[in-house]
C-alpha positions in Angstrom: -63.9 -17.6 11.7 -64.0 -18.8 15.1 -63.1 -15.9 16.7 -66.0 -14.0 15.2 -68.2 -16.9 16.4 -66.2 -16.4 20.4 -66.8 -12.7 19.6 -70.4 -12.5 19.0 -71.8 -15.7 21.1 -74.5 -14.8 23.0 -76.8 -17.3 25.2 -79.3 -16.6 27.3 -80.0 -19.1 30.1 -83.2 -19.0 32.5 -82.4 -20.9 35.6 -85.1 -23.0 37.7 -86.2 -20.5 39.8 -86.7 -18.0 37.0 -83.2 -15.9 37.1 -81.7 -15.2 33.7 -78.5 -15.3 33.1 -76.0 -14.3 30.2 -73.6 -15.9 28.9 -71.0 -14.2 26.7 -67.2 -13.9 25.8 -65.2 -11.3 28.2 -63.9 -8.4 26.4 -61.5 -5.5 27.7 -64.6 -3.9 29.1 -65.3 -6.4 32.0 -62.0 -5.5 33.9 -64.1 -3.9 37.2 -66.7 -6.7 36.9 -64.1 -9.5 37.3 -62.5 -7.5 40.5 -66.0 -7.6 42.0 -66.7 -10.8 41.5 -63.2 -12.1 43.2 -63.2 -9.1 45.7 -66.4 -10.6 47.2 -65.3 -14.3 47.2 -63.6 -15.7 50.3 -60.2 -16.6 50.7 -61.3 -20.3 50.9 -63.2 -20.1 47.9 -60.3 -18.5 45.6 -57.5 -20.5 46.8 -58.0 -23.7 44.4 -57.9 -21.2 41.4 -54.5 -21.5 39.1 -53.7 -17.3 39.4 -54.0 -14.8 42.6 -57.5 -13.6 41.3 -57.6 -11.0 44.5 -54.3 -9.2 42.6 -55.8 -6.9 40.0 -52.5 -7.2 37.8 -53.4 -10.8 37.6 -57.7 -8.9 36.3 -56.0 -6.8 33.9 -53.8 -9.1 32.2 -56.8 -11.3 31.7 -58.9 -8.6 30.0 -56.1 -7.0 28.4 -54.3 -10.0 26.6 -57.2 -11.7 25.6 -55.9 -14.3 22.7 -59.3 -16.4 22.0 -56.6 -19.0 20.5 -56.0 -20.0 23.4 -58.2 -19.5 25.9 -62.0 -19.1 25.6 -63.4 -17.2 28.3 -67.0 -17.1 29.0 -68.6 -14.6 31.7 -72.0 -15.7 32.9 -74.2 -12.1 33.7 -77.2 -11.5 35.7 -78.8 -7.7 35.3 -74.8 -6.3 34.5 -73.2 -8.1 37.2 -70.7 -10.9 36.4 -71.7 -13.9 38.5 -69.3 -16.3 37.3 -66.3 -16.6 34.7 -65.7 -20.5 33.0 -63.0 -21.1 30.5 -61.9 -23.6 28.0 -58.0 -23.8 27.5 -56.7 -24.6 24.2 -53.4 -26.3 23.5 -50.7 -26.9 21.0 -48.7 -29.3 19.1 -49.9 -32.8 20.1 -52.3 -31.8 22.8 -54.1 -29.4 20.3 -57.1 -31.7 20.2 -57.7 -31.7 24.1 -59.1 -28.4 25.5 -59.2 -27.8 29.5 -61.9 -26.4 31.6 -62.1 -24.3 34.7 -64.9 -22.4 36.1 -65.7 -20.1 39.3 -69.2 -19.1 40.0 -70.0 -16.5 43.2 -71.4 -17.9 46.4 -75.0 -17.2 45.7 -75.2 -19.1 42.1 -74.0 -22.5 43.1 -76.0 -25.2 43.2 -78.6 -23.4 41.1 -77.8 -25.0 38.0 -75.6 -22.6 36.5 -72.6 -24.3 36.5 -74.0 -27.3 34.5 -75.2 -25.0 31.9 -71.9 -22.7 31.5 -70.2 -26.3 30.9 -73.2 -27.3 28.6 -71.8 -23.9 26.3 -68.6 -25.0 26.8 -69.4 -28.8 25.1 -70.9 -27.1 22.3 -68.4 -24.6 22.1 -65.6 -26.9 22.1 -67.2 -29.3 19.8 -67.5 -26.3 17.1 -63.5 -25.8 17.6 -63.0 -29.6 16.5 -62.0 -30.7 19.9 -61.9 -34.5 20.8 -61.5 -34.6 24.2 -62.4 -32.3 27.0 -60.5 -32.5 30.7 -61.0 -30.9 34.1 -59.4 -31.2 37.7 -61.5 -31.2 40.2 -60.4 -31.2 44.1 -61.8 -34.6 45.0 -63.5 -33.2 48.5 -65.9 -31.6 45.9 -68.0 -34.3 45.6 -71.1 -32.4 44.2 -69.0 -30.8 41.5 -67.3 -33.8 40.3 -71.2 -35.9 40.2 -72.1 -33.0 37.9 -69.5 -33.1 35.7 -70.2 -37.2 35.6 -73.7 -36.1 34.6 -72.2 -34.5 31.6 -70.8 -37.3 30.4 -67.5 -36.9 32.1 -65.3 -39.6 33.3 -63.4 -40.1 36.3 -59.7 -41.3 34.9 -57.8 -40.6 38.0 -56.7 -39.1 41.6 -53.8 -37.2 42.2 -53.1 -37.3 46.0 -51.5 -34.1 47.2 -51.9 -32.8 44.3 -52.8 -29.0 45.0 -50.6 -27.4 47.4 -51.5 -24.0 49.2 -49.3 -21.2 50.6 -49.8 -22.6 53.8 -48.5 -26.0 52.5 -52.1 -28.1 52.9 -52.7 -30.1 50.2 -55.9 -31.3 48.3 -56.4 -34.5 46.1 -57.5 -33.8 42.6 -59.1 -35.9 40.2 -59.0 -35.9 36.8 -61.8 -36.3 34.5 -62.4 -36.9 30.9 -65.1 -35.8 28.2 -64.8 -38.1 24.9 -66.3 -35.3 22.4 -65.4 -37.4 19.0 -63.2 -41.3 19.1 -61.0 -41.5 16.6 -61.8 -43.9 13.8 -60.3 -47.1 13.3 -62.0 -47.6 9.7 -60.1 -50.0 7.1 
């Protein structure tokens, strides 16, 4: 049933400035709209993203093993161009109540607003799916990002120095927050 719900979710958002974007779950379809979005972004831009997102192999087995299960992604959309893809990991066996987030927005739609609203879906998505505690890592130089997620609700548990490592062997810290969606009851 959840799937159908992935499937068929649909939220329009209308920024400050009047822009209006879509939100909605990738399908098969949005194979060339993912390349354009990463074949515009800079190097320094996609190198603190998890998979080679400039490799199309690494596009098509996104859109082509899609597995809602376990992983939710969410395209935002402004007039058919994809302006930013967020996701929300599922996982198994004792993590299967903690769901992950990650999220990439082109140059021109940061600080706009957008961001906080994809992860606003994302909080009631992952509410719906019975989820108790949402996590993200964010590369602690990205101050702004990691004040938004705070605004959210999000707390800061920890820093990971060194913690991201790039081909050319720099590394980044990382911090780790946490979103308590539901506390567990201690009822007698």
């Amino acid at each position: 049933m959840l799937t159908n719900q992935i499937i068929n979710y649909r939220n329009l958002l209308v920024l400050k400035d009047g822009s209006q974007v879509l939100l909605r779950a990738l399908t098969p379809d949005d194979r060339d709209g993912l390349l354009e979005l990463f074949s515009n972004a800079s190097n320094r831009d996609v190198r603190f993203l998890r998979d080679n997102v400039k490799d199309p192999m690494v596009i098509d087995s996104w859109c082509e093993g899609i597995d809602y299960t376990r992983v939710l992604p969410l395209l935002a959309i402004v007039q058919d161009r994809i302006v930013g893809l967020a996701t929300l990991h599922f996982f198994s066996g004792p993590k299967r109540h903690i769901g992950e987030f990650r999220i990439f927005l082109a140059k021109e739609y940061r600080r706009r607003g957008l961001g906080t609203r994809i992860l606003q879906g994302l909080i009631d998505l992952a509410r719906k799916h019975g989820l108790y505690i949402l996590e993200a890592e964010v590369v602690a130089s990205q101050i702004k990002v990691i004040k938004a997620f705070q605004n959210l609700g999000f707390e800061m548990c920890c820093t990971f120095e060194d913690y991201f490592m790039f081909p050319d062997g720099e590394t980044e810290d990382v911090v780790r927050l946490i979103l308590q969606l539901q506390r567990k009851s201690d009822e007698f």
